[in-house]
C-alpha positions in Angstrom: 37.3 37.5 -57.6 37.6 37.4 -53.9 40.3 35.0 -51.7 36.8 33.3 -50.7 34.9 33.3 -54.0 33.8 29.5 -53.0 32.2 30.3 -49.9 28.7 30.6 -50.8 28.9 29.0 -54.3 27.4 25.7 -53.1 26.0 24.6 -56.5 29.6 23.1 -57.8 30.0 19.9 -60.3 32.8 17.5 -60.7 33.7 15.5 -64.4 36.4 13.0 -63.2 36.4 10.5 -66.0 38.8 8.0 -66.3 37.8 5.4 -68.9 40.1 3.4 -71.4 39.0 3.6 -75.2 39.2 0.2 -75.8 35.6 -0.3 -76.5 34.5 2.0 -79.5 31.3 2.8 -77.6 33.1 4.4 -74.7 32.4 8.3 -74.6 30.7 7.9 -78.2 27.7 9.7 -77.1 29.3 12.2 -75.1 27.5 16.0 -75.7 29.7 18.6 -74.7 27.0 20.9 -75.5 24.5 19.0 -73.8 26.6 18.4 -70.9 27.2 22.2 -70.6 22.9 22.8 -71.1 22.3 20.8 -67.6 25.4 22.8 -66.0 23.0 25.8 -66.7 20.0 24.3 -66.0 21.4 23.3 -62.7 22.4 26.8 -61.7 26.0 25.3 -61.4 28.0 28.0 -59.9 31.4 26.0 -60.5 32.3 23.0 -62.9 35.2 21.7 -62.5 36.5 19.0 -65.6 39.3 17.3 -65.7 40.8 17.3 -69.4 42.6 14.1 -69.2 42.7 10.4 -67.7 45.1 8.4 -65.3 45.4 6.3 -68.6 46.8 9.0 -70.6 44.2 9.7 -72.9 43.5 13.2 -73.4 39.6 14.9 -73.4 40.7 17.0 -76.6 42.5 17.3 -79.9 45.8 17.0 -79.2 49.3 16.5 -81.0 51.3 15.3 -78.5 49.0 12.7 -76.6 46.3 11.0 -77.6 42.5 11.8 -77.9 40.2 9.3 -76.2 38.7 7.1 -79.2 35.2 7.5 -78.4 34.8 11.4 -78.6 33.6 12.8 -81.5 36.1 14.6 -83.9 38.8 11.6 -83.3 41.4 10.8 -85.8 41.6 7.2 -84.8 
């Protein structure tokens, strides 16, 4: 890749979540898979997904944070 591999990849998609876990059914039905089906579908050229929250809640297994409640594969 190029200095200016953006310019011309104008199909680009943005996951900022920031949502507490304090209601069980918060991210319970989020599909990663699904999610990354509609990135392809879309022709995305760039995703861009941020793998944790401003509350401090993490997108993924972790073992020194905290997984977000709501995704599947939690310990809580």
């Amino acid at each position: 890749m190029g200095k200016d591999w953006f310019q011309g990849n104008y199909r680009r998609n943005l996951l900022d979540m920031h949502i507490s876990d304090w209601n069980d059914a918060f991210l319970s039905q989020y599909d990663l898979e699904s999610y990354v089906d509609m990135l392809a579908l879309a022709k995305a050229k760039i995703a861009m997904v941020c793998a944790n929250s401003h509350v401090g809640l993490c997108y993924w297994p972790t073992e020194t944070g905290e997984m977000h409640g709501g995704i599947k594969g939690s310990q809580r």
